[in-house]
Every structure is written in structure tokens, then in C-alpha cells.
C-alpha positions as CSV (number, residue, x, y, z in Angstrom):
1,X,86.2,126.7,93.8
2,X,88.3,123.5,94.6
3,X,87.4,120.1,95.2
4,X,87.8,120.8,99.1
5,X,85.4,123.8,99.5
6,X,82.8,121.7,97.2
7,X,82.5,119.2,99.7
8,X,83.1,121.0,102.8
9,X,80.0,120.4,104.2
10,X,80.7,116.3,104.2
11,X,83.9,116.8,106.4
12,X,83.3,116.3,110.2
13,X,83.3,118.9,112.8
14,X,83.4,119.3,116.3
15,X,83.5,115.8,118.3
16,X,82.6,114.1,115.3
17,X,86.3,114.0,114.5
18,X,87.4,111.9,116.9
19,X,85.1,109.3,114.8
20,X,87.1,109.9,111.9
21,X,90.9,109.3,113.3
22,X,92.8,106.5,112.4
23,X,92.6,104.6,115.5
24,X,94.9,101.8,113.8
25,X,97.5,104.3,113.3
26,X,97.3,105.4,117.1
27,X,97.3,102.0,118.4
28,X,100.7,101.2,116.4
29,X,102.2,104.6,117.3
30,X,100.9,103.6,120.9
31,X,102.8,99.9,120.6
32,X,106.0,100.9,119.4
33,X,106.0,103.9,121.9
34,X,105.6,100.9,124.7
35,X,108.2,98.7,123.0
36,X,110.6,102.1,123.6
37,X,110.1,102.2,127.3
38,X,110.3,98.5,128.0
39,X,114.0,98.8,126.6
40,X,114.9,102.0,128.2
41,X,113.4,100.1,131.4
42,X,115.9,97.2,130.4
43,X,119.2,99.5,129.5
44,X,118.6,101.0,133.2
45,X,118.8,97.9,134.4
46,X,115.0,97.3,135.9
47,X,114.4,101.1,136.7
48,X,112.0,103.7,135.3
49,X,115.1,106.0,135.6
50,X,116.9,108.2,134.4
51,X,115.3,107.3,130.5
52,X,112.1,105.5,130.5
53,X,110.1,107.9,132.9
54,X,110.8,111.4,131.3
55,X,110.2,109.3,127.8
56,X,106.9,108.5,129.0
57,X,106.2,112.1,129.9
58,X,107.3,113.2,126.7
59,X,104.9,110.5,125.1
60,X,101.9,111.3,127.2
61,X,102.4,115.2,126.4
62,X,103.2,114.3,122.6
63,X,100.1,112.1,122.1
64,X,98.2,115.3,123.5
65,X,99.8,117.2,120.8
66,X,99.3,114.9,118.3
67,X,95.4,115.0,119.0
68,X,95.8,118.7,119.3
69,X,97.5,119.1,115.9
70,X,95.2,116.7,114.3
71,X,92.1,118.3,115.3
72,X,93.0,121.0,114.0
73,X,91.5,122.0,110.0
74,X,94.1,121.0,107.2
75,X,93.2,124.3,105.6
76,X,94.6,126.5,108.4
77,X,98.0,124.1,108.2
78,X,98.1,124.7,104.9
79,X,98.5,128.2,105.0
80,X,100.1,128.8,107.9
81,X,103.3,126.6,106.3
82,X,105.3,129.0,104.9
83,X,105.1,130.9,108.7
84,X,106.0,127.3,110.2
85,X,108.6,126.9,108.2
86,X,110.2,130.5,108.5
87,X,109.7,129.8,112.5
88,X,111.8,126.9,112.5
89,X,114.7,128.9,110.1
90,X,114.8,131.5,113.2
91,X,115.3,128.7,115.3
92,X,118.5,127.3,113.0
93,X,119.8,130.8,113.0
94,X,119.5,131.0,116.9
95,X,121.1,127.7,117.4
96,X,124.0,129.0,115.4
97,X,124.5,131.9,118.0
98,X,122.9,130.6,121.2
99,X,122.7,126.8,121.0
100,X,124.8,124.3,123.4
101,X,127.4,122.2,122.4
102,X,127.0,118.3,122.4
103,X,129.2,115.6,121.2
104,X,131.0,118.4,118.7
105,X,128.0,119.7,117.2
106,X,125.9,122.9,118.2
107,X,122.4,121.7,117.7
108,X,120.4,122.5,121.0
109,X,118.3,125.0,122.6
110,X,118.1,124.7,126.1
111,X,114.4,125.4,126.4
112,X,114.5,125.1,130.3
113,X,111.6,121.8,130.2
114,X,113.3,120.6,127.1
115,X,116.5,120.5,124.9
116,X,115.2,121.7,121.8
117,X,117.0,120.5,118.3
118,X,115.7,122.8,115.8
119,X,117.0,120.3,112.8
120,X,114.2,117.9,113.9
121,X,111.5,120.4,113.6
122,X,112.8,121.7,109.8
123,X,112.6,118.0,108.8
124,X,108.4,117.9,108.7
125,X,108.1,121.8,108.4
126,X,110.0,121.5,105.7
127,X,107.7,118.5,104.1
128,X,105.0,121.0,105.3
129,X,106.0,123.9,102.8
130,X,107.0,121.2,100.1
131,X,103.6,120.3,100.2
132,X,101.5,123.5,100.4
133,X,103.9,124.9,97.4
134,X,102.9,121.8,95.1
135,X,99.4,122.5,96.2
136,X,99.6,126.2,95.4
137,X,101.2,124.8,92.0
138,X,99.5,124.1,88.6
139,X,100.3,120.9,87.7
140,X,101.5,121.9,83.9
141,X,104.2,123.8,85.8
142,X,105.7,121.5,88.0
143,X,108.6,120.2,85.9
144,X,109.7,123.5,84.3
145,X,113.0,124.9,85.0
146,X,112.2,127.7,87.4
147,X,109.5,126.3,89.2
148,X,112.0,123.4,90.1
149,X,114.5,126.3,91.5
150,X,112.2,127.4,94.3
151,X,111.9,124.1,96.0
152,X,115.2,123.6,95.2
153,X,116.4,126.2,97.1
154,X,113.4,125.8,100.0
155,X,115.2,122.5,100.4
156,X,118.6,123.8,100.0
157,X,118.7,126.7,102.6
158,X,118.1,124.5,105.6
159,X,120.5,122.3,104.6
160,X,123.4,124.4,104.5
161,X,122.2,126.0,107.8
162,X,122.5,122.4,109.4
163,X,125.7,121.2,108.1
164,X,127.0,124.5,109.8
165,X,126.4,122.8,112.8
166,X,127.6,120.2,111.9
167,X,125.2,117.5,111.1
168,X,125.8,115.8,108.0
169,X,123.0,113.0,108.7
170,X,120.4,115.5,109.3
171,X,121.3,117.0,106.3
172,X,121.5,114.5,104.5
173,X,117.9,113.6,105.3
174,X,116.8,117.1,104.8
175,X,117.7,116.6,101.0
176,X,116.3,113.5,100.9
177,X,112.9,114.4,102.3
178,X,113.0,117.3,100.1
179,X,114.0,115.3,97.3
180,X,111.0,113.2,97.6
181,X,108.2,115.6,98.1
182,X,109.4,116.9,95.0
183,X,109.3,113.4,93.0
184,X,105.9,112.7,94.9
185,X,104.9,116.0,93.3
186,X,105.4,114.9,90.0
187,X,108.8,116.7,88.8
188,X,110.5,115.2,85.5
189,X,112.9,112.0,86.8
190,X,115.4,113.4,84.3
191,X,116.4,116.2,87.0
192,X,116.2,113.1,89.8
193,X,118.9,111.5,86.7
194,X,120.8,115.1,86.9
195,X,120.9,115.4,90.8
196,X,122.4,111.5,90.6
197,X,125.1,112.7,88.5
198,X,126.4,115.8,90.3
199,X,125.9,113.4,93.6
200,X,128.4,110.7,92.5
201,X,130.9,114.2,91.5
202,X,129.9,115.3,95.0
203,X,131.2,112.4,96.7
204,X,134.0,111.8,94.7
205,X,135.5,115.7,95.5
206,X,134.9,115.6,99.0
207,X,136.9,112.1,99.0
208,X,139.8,113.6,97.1
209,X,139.9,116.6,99.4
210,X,140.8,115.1,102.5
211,X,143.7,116.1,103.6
212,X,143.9,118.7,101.8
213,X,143.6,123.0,102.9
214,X,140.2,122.8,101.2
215,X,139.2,119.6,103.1
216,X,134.7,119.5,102.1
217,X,134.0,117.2,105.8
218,X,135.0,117.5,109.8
219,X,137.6,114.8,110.1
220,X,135.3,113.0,112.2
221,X,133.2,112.5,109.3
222,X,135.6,111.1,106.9
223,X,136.2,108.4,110.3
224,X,133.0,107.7,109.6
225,X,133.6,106.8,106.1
226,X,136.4,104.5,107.3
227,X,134.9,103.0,109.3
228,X,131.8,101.8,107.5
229,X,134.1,100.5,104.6
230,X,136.0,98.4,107.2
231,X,135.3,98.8,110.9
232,X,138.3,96.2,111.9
233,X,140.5,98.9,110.8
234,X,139.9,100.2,113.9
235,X,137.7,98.3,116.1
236,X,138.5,100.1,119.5
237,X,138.4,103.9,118.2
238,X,135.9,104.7,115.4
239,X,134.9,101.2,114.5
240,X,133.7,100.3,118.4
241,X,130.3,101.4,117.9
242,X,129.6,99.3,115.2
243,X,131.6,96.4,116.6
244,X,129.9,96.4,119.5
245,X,126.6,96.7,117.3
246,X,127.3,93.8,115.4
247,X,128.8,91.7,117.8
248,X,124.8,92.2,120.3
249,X,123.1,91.5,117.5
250,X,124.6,88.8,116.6
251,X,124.6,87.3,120.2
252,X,121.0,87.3,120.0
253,X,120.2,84.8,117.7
254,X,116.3,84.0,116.5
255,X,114.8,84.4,120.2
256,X,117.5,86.6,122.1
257,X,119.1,85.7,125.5
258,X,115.7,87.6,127.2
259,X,114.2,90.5,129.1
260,X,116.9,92.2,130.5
261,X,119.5,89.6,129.8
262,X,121.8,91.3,127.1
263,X,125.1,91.6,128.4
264,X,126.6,94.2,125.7
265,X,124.1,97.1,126.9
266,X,123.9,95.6,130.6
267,X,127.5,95.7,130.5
268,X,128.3,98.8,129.1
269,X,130.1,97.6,125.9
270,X,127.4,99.4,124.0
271,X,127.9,103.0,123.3
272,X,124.8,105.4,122.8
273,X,122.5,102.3,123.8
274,X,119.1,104.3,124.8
275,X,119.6,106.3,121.9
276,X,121.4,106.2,118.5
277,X,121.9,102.0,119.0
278,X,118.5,100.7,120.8
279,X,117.5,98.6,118.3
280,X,120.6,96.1,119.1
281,X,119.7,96.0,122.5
282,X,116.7,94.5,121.3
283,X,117.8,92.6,118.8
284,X,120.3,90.9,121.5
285,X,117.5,90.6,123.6
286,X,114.1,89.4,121.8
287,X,116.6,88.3,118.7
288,X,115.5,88.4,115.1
289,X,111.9,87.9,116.0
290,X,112.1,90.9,118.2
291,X,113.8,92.7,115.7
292,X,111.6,91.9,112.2
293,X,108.5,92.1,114.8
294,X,109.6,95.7,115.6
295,X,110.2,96.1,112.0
296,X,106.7,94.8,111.1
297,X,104.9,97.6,113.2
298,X,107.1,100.3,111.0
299,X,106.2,99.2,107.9
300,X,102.8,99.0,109.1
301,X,103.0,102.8,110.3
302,X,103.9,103.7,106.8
303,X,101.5,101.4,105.0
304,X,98.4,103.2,107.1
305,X,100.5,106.4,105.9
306,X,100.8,105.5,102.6
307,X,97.1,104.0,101.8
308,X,95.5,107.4,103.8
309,X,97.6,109.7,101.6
310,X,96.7,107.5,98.3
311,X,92.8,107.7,99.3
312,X,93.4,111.8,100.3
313,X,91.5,113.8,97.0
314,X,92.6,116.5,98.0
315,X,96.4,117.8,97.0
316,X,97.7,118.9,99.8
317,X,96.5,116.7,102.0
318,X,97.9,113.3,100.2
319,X,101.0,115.0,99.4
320,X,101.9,116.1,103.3
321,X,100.6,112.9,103.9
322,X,103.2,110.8,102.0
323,X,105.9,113.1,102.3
324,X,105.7,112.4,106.4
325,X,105.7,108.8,105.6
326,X,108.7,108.6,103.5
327,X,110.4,110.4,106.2
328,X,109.4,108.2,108.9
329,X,110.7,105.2,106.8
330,X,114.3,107.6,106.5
331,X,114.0,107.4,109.9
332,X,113.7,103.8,111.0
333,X,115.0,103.0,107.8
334,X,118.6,104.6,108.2
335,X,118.5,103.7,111.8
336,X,118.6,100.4,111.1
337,X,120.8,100.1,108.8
338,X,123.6,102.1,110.4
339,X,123.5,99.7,113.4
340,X,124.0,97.0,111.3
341,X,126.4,97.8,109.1
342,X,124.5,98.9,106.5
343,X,125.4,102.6,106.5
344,X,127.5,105.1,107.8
345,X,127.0,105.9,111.2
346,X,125.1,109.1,111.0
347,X,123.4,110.0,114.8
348,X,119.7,109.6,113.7
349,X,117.6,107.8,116.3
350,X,114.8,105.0,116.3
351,X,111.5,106.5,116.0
352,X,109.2,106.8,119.2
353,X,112.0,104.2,120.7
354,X,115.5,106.4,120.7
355,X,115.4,108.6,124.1
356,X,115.0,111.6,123.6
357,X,112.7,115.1,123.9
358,X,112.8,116.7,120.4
359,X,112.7,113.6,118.2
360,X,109.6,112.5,120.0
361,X,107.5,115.4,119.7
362,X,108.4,116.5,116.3
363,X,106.6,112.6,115.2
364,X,104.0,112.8,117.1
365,X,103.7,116.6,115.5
366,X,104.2,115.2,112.2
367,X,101.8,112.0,113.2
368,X,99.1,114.7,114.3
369,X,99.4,116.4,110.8
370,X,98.5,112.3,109.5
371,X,95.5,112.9,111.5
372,X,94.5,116.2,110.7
373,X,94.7,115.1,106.2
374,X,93.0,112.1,107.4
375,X,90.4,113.7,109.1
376,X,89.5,116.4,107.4
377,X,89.9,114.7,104.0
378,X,87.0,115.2,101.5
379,X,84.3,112.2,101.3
380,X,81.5,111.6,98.6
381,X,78.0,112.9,99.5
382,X,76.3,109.9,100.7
């Protein structure tokens, strides 16, 4: 019997779960939510349209699912992941027949109320699986050679389905979510040292292939490249987003020019400004204290996270626990460094703050299965 159905009778039921959410994580996923509309407000110039009212919406029905998810027993999500995660394959493989076009990529399923991107989803029912396997999992086994190829190629299938699309950043995340569950698990960091090694080939062969008949990336890719190494090269073709980026949050200094005062998004010289690039709008707006303050509540998402996963006795829990945290800190983590400079510019948006339908309610799904670990955790008898 496991440590879980020992103590089943000390974890709440009913209403009495509701008294054992984090309410300091729902009050910072509330907060940054509200920091998103107030700059989609902004970008519209001083209107709830077209982005800040439908984000709302999606927030108000997300935080319903969120409670939904959460209330629901850990147990049951634990093995109903392997379903999950099958669902949201069928969903890749539909996208690759059925899905719409959209800035040279076929991610999206029109869905009617929503445009579904089925890559979002496979980034936390992925984590999902991850977790349950490791779960499932004698710890003596973790590190031998074939139980390291089935996550391996868990990880790997959804990855190749998404770069069909293409969508090298999603991708890219995928393996590095997966990649984490499985060091969070407990595999050997000699096949972390291996994986390393074959990277730094990886990179070097799809460089030397450009050009070539065999050519590894989209050509719009390898701009990418170019552009993060030096964005002067060309600062009115693929180097303008960045520019632009740099050159708003640069204007704004340690306070910002104010609410609703940046001129590169009120202007237009910003390129994907409710989405991909918000968090220069409000950088160029609140400055550097708008910016680290923004930052702050992140970190603070993921500390809450973090410490809830530590505390979590059982496996399954803690592991899906800190698995959604690391990708939450992808997330905000690449975001932000893509719009400054950091990193390539890969199309991955600012969590709870980027418009946008799928991205939302996928983390407040993943926020909801937070919850649910937290909640349903096991406690000493009192």
C-alpha cells in the first residue's frame, strides 16, 4: 500500500478543499493576470478592445478551470495521463492535416470559440506523463539504459511532430521540459553530459548545412540566428523586432515615460506588441521598476511552485509539481530574454500577459494541476 492510500483519510474532501488551496498562488496568478490587461488596455490605446476584453474572458473562464482541475483528486490525473497525453498527440496529428496557417507555420485549430494551438497543450501533458512514468518507476531503475529510452522517446515524438509545423521554439521547450522532468526524477547527469555533447554536434551540423540541398532549418530560422549574433546587420528586415525591442526598453529608463505614454507601441514601431514583445511595452512604460517588479511576481509564482512540490510526499505529486514550475520559468524566462537580446527570437509569449486564447488556458490548466498536488497532498495524522 503507498504512502498516499495510508493517509487518505487525512486529505480533505468536499468543500474542505477550497481551505486547503494556495490562495498566495491565486492572488499572484490573479496580479500578473491584471498587470496583462492593463497593457493590452495601454497597446489599444485606452480601449478594452480588440485584446484586453476577450483576455479577460479567457481569464475569467480559465480561473474556472483552474479551480475545476484543481479540485479534482491527484490520483485520477495520475492515471488518466497517459490518455491526456495521447489526446493532445491526436491533436498534433490533426493540426498537420486540418490546422490554419499563421505567420508560416501550421499550428492552429480553429475551434469556432477559440484558436486552439495543440503544441501548448503537449507542453504540460507532456510534464503530466513524465511525471506519472517516474511515479510508476522504481527508483533503482531510473538511470538504467532502457528505462531512460522510454521517456526519451515520450519526449522525443512530440517534438518531431512540432518542428513539422514548424516551431522550432516550441520544440525546443518541449525537450527542455522533458529534459528536466527527467533530471528532477533522478536520471544519472552523465546522460545530461552525453545529451550536451551530441547538442553542441547538433548545432554545429545544422550551421554547416545552410545552404546546402540538405539544409537541417527553414531559412527564416537561420535569420533568426543572424540576427541574434548581430541585429545591426539588418536592422529594418530581421533585426527590426529586436531593434525596436531594445531601443523601448531602453527609452524607459528606471521609472518609464508612464501609463499609456510609450511611443514605440503607441506608435506602431513595435512589432507583435500584445503578444510575443509585451514586456517592452512595459518596460518603456513603468521602466526597470516595472519590469524587475513584474519579474518579482514570476519568481515568486515558481518559488510557491517550487516549496509546494518540495513539501509534496507523495511522488507524483512533487514531481508534476516541479516539472510545471520549471516550465513556467521557460516561459517567462525565454520571453524575456528574447526581447532583450538575450536569445534568439523564438515566438514564445509572456505568461498570463501575452494575448492570446491557448497559452492562457493551458497555465491556468497546468496552475489547476498546482492545486490539485497541493491539495490533495498527504499530511501527518494530527
Amino acid at each position: 500500500m503507498s504512502y498516499l492510500e495510508q493517509n487518505l483519510r487525512t486529505i480533505p474532501s468536499g468543500p474542505r478543499k477550497l481551505l486547503h488551496v494556495n490562495w498566495a498562488l491565486v492572488v499572484l496568478t490573479v496580479t500578473v493576470a491584471c498587470i496583462g490587461f492593463m497593457m493590452l488596455y495601454s497597446i489599444a490605446g485606452g480601449s478594452l478592445r480588440p485584446w484586453a476584453e476577450p483576455q479577460m474572458r479567457r481569464f475569467a473562464a480559465g480561473f474556472v478551470l483552474m479551480f475545476a482541475v484543481a479540485l479534482v483528486p491527484i490520483w485520477l490525473w495520475r492515471n488518466s495521463a497517459a490518455l491526456i497525453f495521447g489526446l493532445s498527440l491526436v491533436l498534433l496529428v490533426i493540426v498537420e492535416f486540418f490546422g490554419q496557417v499563421g505567420m508560416g507555420a501550421q499550428r492552429w485549430l480553429d475551434l469556432g470559440f477559440i484558436r486552439l494551438q495543440p503544441s501548448e497543450l503537449t507542453k504540460i501533458t507532456l510534464v503530466l506523463l513524465l511525471a506519472s512514468y517516474y511515479d510508476w518507476l522504481d527508483l533503482d531503475k531510473v538511470s538504467r539504459p532502457l528505462w531512460v529510452l522510454v521517456p526519451l522517446v515520450i519526449i522525443l515524438v512530440p517534438v518531431a511532430m512540432v518542428l513539422r509545423q514548424p516551431d522550432l521554439g516550441t520544440a525546443l521547450l518541449l525537450l527542455a521540459g522533458g529534459g528536466a522532468m527527467m533530471f528532477l526524477a533522478g536520471v544519472h547527469w552523465l546522460y545530461f553530459a552525453v545529451v550536451i555533447a551530441l547538442g553542441s554536434g547538433g548545432v554545429s551540423l545544422i550551421l554547416a548545412s545552410r545552404g546546402t540541398s540538405w539544409q537541417l532549418l527553414q531559412d527564416y530560422q537561420y535569420r533568426r540566428i543572424d540576427t541574434f549574433l548581430d541585429p545591426s546587420n539588418d536592422p529594418l528586415g530581421a533585426g527590426y523586432h529586436i531593434t525596436q525591442s531594445t531601443i523601448a526598453l531602453g527609452s524607459g529608463g528606471m521609472t518609464g515615460r508612464g501609463f499609456m505614454q510609450g511611443t514605440q507601441s503607441r506608435l506602431n514601431f513595435l512589432p507583435e506588441k500584445h503578444t510575443d514583445f509585451i514586456f517592452t511595452t512595459l518596460a518603456e512604460e513603468f521602466g526597470f521598476i516595472g519590469g524587475i517588479t513584474l519579474l518579482g511576481l514570476y519568481v515568486l509564482i515558481i518559488v510557491f511552485c517550487v516549496v509546494s512540490g518540495l513539501r509534496n510526499r507523495d511522488r507524483f505529486g512533487s514531481l508534476l509539481t516541479l516539472g510545471i514550475a520549471t516550465t513556467l520559468f521557460l516561459y517567462f524566462g525565454v520571453n524575456m530574454g528574447m526581447v532583450m537580446g538575450l536569445l534568439p527570437v523564438v515566438g514564445v509569449p509572456l505568461p498570463l500577459v501575452s494575448f492570446g486564447g491557448s497559452a492562457m488556458l493551458v497555465l491556468m490548466l497546468a496552475l489547476g494541476l498546482v492545486q490539485s498536488a497541493h491539495i490533495h497532498r498527504p499530511r501527518k495524522v494530527l
